[in-house]
Each structure stands twice: as C-alpha cells, then as structure tokens.
N, CA, C and O atoms as a MOPAC input file, in Angstrom:
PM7 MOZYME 1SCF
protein

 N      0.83600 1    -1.17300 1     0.00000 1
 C      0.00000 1     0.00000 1     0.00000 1
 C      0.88400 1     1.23900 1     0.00000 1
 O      2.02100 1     1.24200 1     0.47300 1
 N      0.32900 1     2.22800 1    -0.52500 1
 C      0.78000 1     3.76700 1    -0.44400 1
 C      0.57300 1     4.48400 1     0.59100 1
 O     -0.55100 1     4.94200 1     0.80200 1
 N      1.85400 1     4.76800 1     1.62000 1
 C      1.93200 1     5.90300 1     2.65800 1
 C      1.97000 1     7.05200 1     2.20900 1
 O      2.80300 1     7.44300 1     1.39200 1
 N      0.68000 1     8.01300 1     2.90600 1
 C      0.77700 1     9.33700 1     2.24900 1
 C      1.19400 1    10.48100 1     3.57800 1
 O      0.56200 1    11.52300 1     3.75100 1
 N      2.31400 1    10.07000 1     4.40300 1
 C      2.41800 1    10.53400 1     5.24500 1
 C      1.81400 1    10.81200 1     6.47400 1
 O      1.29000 1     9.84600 1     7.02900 1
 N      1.74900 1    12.06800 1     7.12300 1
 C      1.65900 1    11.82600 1     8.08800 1
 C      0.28000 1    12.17200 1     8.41900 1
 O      0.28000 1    13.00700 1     9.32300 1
 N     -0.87400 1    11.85800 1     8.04400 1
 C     -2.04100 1    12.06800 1     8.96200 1
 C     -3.26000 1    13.20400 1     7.96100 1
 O     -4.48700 1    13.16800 1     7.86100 1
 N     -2.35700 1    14.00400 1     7.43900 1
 C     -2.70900 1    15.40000 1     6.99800 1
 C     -3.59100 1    15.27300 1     5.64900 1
 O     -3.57400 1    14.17500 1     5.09400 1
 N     -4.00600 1    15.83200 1     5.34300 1
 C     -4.95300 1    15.72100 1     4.19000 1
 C     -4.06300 1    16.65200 1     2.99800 1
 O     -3.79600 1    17.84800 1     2.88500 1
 N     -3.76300 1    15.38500 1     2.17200 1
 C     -3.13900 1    15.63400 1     0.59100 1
 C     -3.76600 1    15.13600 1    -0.68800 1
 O     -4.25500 1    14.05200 1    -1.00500 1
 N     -3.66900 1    15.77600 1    -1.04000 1
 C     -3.79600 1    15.14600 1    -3.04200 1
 C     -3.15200 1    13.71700 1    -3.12300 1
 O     -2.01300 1    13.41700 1    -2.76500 1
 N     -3.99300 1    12.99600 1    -3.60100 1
 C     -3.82100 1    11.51900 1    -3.64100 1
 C     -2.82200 1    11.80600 1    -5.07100 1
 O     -2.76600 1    12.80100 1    -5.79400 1
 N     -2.13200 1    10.58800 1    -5.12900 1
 C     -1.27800 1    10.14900 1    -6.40100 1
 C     -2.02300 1    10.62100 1    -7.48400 1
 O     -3.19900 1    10.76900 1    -7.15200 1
 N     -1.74500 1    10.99500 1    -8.96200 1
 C     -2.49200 1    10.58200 1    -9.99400 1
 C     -1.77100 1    10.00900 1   -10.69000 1
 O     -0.54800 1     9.97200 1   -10.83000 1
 N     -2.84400 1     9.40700 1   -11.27300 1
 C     -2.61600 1     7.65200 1   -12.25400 1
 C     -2.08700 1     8.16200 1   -13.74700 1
 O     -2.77500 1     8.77400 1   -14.56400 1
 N     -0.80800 1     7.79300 1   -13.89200 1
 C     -0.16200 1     8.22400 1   -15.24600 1
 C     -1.51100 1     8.09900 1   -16.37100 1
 O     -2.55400 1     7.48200 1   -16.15100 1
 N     -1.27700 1     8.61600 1   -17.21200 1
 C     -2.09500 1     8.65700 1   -18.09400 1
 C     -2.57700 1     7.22800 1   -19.28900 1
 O     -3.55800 1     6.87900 1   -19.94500 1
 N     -1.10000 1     6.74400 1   -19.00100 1
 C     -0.75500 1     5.48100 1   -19.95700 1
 C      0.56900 1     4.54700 1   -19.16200 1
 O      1.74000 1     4.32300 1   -19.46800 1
 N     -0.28300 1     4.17400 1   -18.03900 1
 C      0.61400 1     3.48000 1   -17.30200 1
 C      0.99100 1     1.95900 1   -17.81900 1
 O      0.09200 1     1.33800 1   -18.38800 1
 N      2.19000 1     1.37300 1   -17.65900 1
 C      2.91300 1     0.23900 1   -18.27300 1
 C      2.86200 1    -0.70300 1   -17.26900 1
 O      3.19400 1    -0.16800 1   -16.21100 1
 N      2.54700 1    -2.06400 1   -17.10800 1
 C      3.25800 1    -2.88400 1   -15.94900 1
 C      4.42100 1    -3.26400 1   -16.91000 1
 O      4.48200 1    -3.35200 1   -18.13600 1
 N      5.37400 1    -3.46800 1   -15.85300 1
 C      6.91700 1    -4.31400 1   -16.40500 1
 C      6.76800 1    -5.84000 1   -15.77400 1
 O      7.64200 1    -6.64400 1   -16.09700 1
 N      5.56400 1    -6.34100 1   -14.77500 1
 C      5.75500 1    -7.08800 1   -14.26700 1
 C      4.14700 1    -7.49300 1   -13.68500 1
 O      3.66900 1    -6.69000 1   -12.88300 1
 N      3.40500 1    -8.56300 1   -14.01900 1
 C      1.94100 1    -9.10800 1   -13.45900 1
 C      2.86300 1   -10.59700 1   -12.47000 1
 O      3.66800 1   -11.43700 1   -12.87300 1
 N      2.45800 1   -10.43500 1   -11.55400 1
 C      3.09500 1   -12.16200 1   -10.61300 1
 C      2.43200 1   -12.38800 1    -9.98200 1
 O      2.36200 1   -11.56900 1    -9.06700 1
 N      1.57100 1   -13.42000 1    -9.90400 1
 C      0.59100 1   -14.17700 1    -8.57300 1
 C      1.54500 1   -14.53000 1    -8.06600 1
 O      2.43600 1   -15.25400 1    -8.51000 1
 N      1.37100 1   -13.75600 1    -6.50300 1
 C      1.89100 1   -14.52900 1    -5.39400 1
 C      0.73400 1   -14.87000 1    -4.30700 1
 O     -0.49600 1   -14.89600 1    -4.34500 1
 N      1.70600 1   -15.11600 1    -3.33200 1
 C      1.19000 1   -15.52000 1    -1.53800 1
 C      0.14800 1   -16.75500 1    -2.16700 1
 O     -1.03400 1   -17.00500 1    -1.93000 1
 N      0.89700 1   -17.23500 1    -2.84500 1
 C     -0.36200 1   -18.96700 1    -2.77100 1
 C     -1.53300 1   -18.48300 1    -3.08300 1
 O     -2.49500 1   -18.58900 1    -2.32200 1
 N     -1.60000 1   -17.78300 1    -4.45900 1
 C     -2.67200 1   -17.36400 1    -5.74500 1
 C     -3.84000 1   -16.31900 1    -4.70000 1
 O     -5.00100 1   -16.02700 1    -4.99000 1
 N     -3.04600 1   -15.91400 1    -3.42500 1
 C     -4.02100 1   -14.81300 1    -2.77900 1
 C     -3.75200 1   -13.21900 1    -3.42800 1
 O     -4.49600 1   -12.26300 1    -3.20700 1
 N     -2.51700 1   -13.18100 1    -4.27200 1
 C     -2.48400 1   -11.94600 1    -4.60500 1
 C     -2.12900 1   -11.57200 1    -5.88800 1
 O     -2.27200 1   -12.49100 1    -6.69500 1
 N     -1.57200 1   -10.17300 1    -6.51300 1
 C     -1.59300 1   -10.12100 1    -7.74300 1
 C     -0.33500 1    -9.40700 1    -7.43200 1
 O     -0.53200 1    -8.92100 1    -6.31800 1
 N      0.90800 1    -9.07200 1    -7.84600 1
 C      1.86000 1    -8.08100 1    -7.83900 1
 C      2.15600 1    -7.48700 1    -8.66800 1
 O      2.98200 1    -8.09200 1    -9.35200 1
 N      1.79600 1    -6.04000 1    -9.22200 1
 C      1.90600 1    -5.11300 1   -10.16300 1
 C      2.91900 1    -4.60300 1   -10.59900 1
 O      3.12900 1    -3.80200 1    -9.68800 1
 N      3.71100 1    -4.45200 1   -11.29800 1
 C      4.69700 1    -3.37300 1   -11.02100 1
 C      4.83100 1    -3.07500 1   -12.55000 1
 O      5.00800 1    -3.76900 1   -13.55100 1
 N      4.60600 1    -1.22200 1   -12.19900 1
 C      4.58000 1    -0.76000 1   -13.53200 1
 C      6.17900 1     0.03200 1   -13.69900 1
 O      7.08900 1    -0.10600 1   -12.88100 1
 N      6.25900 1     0.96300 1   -15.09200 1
 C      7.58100 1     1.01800 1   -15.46600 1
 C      8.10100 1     2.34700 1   -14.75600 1
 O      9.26000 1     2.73900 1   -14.89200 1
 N      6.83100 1     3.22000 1   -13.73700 1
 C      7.84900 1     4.12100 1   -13.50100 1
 C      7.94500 1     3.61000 1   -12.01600 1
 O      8.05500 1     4.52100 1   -11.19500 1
 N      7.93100 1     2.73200 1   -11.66800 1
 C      8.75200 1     2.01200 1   -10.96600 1
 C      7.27400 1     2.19100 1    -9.50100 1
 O      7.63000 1     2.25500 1    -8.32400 1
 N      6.17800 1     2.22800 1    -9.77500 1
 C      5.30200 1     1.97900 1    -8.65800 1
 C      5.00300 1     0.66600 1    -8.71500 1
 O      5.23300 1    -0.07100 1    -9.67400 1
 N      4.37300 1     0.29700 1    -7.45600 1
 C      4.49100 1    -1.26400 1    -6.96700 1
 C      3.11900 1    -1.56100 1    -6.69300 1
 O      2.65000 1    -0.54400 1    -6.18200 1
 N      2.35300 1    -2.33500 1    -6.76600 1
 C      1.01000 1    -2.41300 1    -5.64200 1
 C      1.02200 1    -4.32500 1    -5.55500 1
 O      1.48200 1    -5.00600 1    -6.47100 1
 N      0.45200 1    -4.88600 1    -4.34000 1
 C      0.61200 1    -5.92300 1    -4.12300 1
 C     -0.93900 1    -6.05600 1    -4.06300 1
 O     -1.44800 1    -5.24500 1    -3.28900 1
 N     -1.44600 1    -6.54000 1    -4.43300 1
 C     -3.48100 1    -6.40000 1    -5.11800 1
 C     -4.02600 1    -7.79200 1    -4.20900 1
 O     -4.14100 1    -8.81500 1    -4.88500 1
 N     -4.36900 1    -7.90300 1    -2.71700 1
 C     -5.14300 1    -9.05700 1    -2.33900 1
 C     -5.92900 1    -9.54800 1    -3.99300 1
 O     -6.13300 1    -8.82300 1    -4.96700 1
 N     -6.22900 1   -10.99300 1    -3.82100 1
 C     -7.61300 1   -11.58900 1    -4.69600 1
 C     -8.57700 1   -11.00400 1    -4.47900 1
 O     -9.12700 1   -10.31700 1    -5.34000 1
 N     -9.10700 1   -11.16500 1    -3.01500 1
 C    -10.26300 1   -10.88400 1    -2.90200 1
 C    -10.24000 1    -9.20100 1    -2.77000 1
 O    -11.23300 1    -8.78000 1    -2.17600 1
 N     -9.50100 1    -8.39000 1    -3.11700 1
 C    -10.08800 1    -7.06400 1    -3.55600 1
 C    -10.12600 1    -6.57600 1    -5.07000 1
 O    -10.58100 1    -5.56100 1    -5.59700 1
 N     -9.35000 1    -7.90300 1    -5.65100 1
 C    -10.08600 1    -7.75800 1    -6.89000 1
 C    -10.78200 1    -8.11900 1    -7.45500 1
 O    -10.92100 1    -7.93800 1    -8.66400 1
 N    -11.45100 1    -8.76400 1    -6.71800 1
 C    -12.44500 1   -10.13900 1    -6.90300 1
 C    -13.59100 1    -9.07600 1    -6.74400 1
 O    -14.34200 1    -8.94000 1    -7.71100 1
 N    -13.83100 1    -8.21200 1    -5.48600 1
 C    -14.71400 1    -7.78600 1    -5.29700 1
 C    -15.18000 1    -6.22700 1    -5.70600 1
 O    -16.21700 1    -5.59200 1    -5.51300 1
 N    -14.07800 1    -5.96200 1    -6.27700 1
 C    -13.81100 1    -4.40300 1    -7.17600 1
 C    -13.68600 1    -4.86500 1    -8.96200 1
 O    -13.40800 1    -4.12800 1    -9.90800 1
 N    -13.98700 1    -6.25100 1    -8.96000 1
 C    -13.81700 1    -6.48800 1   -10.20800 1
 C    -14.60000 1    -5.44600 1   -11.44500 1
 O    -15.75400 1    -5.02300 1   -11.38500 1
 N    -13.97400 1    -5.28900 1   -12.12900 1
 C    -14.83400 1    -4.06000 1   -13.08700 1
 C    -15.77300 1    -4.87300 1   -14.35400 1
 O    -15.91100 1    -4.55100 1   -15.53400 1
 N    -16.29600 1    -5.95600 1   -13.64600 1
 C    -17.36400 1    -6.43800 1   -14.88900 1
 C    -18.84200 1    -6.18800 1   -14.43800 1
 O    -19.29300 1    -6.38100 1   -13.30900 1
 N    -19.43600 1    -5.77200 1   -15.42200 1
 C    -21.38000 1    -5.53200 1   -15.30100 1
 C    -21.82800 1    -6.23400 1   -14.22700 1
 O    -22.61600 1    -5.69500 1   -13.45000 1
 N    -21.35500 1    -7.64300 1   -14.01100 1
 C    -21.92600 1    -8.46700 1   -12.76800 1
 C    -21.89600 1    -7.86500 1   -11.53800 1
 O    -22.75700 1    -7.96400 1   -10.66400 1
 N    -20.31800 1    -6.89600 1   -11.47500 1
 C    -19.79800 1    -6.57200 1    -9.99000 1
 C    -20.67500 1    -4.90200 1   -10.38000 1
 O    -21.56600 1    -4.27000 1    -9.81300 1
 N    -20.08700 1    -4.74700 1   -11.27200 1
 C    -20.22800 1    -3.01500 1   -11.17000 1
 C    -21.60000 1    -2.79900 1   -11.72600 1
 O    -21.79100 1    -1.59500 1   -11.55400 1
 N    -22.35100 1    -3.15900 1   -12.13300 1
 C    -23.58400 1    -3.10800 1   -12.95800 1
 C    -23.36700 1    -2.25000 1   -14.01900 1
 O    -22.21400 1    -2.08600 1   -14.41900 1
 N    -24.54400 1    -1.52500 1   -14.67700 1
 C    -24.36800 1    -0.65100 1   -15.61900 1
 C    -24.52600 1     1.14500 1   -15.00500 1
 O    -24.71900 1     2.11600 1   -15.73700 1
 N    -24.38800 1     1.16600 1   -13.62500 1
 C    -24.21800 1     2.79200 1   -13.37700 1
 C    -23.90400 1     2.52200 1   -11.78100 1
 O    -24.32200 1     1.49200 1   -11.25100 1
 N    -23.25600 1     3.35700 1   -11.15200 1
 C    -22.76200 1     3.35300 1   -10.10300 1
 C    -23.70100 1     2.99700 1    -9.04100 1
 O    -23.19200 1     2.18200 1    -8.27100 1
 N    -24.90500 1     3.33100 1    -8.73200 1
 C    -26.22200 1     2.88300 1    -8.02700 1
 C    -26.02600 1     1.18700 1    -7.87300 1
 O    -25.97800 1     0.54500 1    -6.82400 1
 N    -25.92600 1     0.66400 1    -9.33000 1
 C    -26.30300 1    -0.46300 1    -9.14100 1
 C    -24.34100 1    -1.30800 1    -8.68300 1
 O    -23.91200 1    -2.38100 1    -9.10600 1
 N    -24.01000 1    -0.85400 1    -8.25400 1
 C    -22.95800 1    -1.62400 1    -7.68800 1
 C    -23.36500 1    -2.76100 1    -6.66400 1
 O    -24.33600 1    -2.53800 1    -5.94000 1
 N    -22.54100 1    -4.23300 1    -6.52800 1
 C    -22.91300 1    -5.01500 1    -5.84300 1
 C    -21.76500 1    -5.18500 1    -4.79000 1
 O    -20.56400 1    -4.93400 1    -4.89100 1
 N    -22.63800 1    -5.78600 1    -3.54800 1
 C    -21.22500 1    -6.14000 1    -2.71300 1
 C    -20.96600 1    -7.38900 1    -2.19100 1
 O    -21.32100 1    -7.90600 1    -1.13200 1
 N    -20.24600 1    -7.81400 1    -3.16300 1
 C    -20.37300 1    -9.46200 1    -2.76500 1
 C    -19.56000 1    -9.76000 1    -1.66300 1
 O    -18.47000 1    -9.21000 1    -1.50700 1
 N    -19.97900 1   -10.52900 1    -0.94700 1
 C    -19.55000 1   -11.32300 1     0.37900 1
 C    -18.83100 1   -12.93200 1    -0.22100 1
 O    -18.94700 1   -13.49100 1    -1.31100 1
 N    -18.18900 1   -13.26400 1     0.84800 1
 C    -17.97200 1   -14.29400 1     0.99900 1
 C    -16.25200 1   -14.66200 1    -0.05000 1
 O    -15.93100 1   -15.69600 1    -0.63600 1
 N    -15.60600 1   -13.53600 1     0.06500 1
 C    -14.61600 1   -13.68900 1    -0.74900 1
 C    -13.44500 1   -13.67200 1     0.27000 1
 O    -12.47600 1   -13.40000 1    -0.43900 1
 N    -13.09900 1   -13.78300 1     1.26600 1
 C    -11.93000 1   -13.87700 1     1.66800 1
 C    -10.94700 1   -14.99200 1     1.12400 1
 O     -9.72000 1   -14.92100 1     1.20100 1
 N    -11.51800 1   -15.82000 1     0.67800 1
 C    -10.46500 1   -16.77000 1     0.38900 1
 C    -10.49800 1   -17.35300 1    -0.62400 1
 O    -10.18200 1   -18.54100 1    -0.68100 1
 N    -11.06900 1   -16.33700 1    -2.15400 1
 C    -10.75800 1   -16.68800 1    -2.93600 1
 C     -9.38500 1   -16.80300 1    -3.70100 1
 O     -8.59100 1   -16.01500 1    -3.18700 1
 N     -8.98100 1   -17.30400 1    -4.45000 1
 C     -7.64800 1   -17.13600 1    -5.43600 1
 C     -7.55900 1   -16.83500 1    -6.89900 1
 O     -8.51000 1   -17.23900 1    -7.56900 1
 N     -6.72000 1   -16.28200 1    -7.44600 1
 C     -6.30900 1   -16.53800 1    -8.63600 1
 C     -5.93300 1   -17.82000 1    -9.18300 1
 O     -5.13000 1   -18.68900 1    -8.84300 1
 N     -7.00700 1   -17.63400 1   -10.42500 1
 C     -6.34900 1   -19.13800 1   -10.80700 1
 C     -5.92900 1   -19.16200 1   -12.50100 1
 O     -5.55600 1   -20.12200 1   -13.17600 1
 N     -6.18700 1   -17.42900 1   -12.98400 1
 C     -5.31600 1   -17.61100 1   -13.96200 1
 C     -5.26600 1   -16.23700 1   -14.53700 1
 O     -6.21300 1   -15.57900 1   -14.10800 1
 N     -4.61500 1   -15.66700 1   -15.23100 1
 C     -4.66300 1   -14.44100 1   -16.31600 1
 C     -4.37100 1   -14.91800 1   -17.66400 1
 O     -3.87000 1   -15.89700 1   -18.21900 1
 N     -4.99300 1   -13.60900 1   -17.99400 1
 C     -5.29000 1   -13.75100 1   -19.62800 1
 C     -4.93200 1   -12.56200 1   -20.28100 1
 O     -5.86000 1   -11.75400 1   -20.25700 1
 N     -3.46700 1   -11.97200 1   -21.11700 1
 C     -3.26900 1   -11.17800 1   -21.46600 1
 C     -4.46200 1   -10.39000 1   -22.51100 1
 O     -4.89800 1   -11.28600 1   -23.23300 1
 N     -5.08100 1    -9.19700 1   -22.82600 1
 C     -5.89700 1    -9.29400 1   -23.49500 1
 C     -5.40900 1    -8.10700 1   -24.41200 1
 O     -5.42100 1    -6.90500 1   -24.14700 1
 N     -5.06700 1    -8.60700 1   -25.31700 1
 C     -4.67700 1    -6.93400 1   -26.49000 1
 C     -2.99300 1    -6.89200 1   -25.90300 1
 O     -2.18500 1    -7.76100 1   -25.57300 1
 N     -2.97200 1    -5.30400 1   -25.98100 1
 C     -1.78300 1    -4.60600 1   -24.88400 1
 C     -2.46500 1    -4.05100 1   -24.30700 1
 O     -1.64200 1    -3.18200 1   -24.02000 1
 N     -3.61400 1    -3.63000 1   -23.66300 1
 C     -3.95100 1    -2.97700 1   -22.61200 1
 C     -4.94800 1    -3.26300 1   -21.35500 1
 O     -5.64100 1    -2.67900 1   -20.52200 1
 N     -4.50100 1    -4.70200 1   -21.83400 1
 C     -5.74600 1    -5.35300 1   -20.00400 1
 C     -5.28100 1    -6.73900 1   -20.02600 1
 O     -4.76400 1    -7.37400 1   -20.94500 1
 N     -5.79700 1    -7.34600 1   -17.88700 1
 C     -5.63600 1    -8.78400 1   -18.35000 1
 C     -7.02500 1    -9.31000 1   -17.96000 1
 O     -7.76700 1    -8.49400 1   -17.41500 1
 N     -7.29600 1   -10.04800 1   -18.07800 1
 C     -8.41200 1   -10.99900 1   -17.54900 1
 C     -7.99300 1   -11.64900 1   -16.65100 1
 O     -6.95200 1   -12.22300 1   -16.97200 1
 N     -8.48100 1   -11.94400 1   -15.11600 1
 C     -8.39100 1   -12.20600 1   -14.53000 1
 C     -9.25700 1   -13.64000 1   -13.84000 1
 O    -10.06200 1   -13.47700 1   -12.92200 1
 N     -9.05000 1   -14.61400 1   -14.24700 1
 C    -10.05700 1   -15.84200 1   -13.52300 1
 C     -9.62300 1   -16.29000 1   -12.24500 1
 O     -8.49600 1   -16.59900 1   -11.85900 1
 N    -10.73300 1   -16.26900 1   -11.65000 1
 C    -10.71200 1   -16.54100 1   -10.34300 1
 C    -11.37300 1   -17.98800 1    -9.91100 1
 O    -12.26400 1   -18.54300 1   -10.55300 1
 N    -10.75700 1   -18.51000 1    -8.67200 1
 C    -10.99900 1   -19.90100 1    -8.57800 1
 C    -12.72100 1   -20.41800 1    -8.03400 1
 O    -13.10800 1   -21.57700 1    -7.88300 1
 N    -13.52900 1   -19.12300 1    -7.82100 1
 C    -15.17100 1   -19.23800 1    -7.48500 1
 C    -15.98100 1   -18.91000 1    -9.30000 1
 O    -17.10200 1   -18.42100 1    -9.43800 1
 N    -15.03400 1   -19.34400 1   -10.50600 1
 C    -15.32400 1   -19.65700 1   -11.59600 1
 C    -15.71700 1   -18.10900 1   -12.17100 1
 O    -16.12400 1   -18.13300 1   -13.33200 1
 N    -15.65900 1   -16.78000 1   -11.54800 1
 C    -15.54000 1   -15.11900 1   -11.82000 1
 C    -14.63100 1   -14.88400 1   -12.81300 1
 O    -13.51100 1   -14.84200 1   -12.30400 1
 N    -14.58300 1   -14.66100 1   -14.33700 1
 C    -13.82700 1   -14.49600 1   -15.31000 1
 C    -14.16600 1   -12.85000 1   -16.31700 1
 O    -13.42100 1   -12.40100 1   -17.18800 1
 N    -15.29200 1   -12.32500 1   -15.91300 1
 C    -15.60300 1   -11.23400 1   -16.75200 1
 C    -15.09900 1    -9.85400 1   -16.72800 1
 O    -15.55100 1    -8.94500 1   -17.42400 1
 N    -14.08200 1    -9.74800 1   -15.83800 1
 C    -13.94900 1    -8.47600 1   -15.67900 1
 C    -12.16300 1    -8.50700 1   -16.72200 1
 O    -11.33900 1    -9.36400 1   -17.04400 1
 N    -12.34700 1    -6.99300 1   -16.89900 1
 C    -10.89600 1    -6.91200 1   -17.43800 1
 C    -10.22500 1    -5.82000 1   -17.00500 1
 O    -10.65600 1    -4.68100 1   -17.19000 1
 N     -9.19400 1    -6.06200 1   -16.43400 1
 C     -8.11000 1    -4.99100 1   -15.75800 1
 C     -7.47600 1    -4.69000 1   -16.67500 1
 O     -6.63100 1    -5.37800 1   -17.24800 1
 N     -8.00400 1    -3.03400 1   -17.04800 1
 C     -6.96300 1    -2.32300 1   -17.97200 1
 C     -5.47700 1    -1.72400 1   -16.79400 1
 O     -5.62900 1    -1.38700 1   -15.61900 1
 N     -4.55700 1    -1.73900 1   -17.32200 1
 C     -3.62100 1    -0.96300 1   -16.58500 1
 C     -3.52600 1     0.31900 1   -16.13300 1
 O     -2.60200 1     0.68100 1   -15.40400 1
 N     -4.90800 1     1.44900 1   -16.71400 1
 C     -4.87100 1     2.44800 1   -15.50000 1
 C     -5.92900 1     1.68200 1   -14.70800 1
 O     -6.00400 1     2.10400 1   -13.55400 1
 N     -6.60400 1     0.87800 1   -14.93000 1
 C     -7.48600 1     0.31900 1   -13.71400 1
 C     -6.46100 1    -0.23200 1   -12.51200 1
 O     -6.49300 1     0.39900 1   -11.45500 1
 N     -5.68800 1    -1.20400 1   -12.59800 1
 C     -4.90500 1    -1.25300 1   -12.06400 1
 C     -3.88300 1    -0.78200 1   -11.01100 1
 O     -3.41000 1    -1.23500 1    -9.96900 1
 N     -3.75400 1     0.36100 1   -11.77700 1
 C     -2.93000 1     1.09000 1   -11.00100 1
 C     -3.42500 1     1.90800 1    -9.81400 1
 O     -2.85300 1     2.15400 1    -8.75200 1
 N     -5.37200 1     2.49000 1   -10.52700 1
 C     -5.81900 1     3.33400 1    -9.82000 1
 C     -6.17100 1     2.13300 1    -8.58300 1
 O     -6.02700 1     2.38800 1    -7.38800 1
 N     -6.53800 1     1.11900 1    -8.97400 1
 C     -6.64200 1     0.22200 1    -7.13300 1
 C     -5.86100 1     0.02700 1    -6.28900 1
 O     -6.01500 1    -0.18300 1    -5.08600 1
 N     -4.57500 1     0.12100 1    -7.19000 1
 C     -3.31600 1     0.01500 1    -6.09000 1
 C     -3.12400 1     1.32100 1    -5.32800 1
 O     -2.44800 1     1.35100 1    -4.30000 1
 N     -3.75600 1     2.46700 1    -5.86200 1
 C     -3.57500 1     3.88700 1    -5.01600 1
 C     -4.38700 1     3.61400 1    -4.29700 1
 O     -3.94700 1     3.51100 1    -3.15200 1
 N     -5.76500 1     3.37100 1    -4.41500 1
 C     -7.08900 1     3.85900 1    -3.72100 1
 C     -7.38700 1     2.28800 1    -2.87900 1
 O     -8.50700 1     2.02800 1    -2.43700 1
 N     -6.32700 1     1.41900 1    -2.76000 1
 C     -6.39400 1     0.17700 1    -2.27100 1
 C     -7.11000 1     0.60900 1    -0.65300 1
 O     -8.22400 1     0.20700 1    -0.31900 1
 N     -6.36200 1     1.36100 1     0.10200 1
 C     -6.65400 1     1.30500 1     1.33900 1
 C     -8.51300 1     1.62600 1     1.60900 1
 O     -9.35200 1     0.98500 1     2.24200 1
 N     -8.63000 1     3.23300 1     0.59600 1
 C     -9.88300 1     3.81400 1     0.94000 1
 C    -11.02500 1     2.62600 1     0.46300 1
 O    -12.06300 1     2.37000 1     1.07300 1
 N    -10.49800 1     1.90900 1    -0.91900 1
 C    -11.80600 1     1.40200 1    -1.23500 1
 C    -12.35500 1    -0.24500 1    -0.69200 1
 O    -13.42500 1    -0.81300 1    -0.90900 1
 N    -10.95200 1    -0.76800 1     0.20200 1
 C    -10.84400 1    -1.77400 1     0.93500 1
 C    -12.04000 1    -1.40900 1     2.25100 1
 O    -13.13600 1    -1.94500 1     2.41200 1
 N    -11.44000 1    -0.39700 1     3.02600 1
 C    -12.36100 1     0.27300 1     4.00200 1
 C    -13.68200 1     0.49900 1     3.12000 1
 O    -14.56500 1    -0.11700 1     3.71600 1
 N    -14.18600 1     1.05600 1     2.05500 1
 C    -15.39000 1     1.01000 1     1.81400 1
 C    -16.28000 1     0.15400 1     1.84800 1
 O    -17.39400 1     0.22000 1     2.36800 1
 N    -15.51300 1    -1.15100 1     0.96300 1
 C    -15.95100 1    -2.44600 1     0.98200 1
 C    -16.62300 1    -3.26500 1     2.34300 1
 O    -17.74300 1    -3.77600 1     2.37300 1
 N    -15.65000 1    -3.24100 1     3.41500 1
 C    -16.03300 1    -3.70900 1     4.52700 1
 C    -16.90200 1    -3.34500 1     5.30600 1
 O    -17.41100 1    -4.06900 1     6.16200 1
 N    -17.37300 1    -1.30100 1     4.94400 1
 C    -18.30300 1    -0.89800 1     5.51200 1
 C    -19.43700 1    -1.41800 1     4.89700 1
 O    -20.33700 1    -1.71300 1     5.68400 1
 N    -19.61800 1    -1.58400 1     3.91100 1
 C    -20.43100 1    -2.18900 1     3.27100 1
 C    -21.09000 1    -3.51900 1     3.36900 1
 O    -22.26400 1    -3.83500 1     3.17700 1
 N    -19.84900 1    -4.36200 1     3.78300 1
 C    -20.57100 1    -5.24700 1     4.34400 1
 C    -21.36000 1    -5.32900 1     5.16500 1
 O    -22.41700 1    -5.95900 1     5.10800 1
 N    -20.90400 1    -4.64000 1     6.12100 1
 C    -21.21300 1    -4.11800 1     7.66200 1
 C    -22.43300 1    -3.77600 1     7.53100 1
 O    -23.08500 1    -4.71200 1     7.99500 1
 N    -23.16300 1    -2.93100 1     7.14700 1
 C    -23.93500 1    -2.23500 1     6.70400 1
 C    -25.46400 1    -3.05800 1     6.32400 1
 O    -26.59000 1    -2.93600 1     6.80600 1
 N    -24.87100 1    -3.99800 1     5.15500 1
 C    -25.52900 1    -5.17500 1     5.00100 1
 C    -26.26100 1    -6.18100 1     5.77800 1
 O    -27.38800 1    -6.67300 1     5.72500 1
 N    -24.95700 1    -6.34700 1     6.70800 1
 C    -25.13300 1    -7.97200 1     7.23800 1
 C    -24.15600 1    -9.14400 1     7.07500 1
 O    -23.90500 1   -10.16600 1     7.71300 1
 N    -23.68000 1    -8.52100 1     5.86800 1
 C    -22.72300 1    -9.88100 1     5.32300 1
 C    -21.69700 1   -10.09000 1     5.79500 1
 O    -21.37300 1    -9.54700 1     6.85100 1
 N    -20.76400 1   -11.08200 1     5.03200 1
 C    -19.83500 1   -11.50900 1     5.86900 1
 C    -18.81500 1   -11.69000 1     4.41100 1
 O    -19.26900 1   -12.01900 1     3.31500 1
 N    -16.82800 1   -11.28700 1     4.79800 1
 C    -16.03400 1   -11.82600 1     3.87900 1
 C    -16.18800 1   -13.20200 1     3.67000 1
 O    -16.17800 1   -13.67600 1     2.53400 1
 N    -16.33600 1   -13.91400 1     4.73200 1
 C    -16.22400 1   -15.58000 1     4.52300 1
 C    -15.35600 1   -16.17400 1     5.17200 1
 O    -15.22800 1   -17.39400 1     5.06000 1

C-alpha cells in the first residue's frame, strides 16, 4: 500500500495517463496479484479485492447505483490471467468469476485507492449484514 504521510490531508497520487506494468506475478499462494509498472510503482493487489472491485457488469452493474457487494470472498484465489490486447488482463478466479478486465490504469488506480476502497468495501458489508467468509 501507499503511505501518504503523516495524517494530513493531501492530493492523492495521480494515475499516469498510460501506465505500463513491467511485471503481473501471482503470489502468496494465488491470494495476490503483484503489479509493477515502469515508472517504478508497486502495488501488491489481495484476490479478494479484486475479486470484489472487479470491473465487470456483474460486480459493477451498468451505473454506479447499481454496484454489488459481494460477500464471501476472503479466500478466494487466482487461478489464472489472460493477457488481453496490450492494454488489459483478464483475470479468472478460482469461485469460476472471469468477466472483468483490468486495464492498466485500472490497475494502477486500485493500487492507489487500495486502502480507501478496501475500508469502503467492509463498511459495506457491515452495513448489510454480510460476511467476507
């Protein structure tokens, strides 16, 4: 994750315009994704926050209202990528979730906004009822 110092309220990162990975690696035993683009930023992407920020119609619907919050993902994995073009991968996941496609400013922007939209998520659950799993 990105330390933005000390406490104080700053301007978050912005997301290059045409950001590069030099590097996609499932690690931690297919729990994570490791990013690393070319101007040398890093993000280490849990599964299950991309599982559950996934950017396909299923997760995100067709307008921000209809966003869903799925439960029960703590322990999903990666179980494969799929280069798509040059500018996204597909991501399949081992609860059979294959529709979404991570373009590389998508990417990047989760690895900034990892912390806030992690905390959103969970309020959300909360909120609900539900549970990670």
């Amino acid at each position: 994750m990105t330390e933005h110092g000390s406490g104080q309220a700053s301007a978050a990162p912005a997301v290059p315009s045409d950001p590069w990975p030099s590097e996609l690696r499932v690690a931690q035993e297919k729990h994570a994704l490791v990013v690393t683009f070319e101007d040398g930023a890093s993000f280490t992407l849990p599964a299950e926050y991309l599982r559950v920020e996934s950017p396909s119609a299923e997760v995100q619907g067709h307008a921000p209202h209809e966003k869903v919050t799925v439960p029960g993902k703590r322990m999903v994995r990666i179980a494969e990528l799929h280069p798509v073009g040059s500018y996204a991968v597909r991501i399949v996941f081992d609860d059979g979730h294959s529709t979404g496609l991570y373009s590389w400013v998508l990417l990047y922007t989760l690895g900034l906004e990892q912390e806030q939209r992690f905390a959103a998520y969970l309020e959300a659950l909360k909120e609900k009822g539900l549970s990670r799993g």
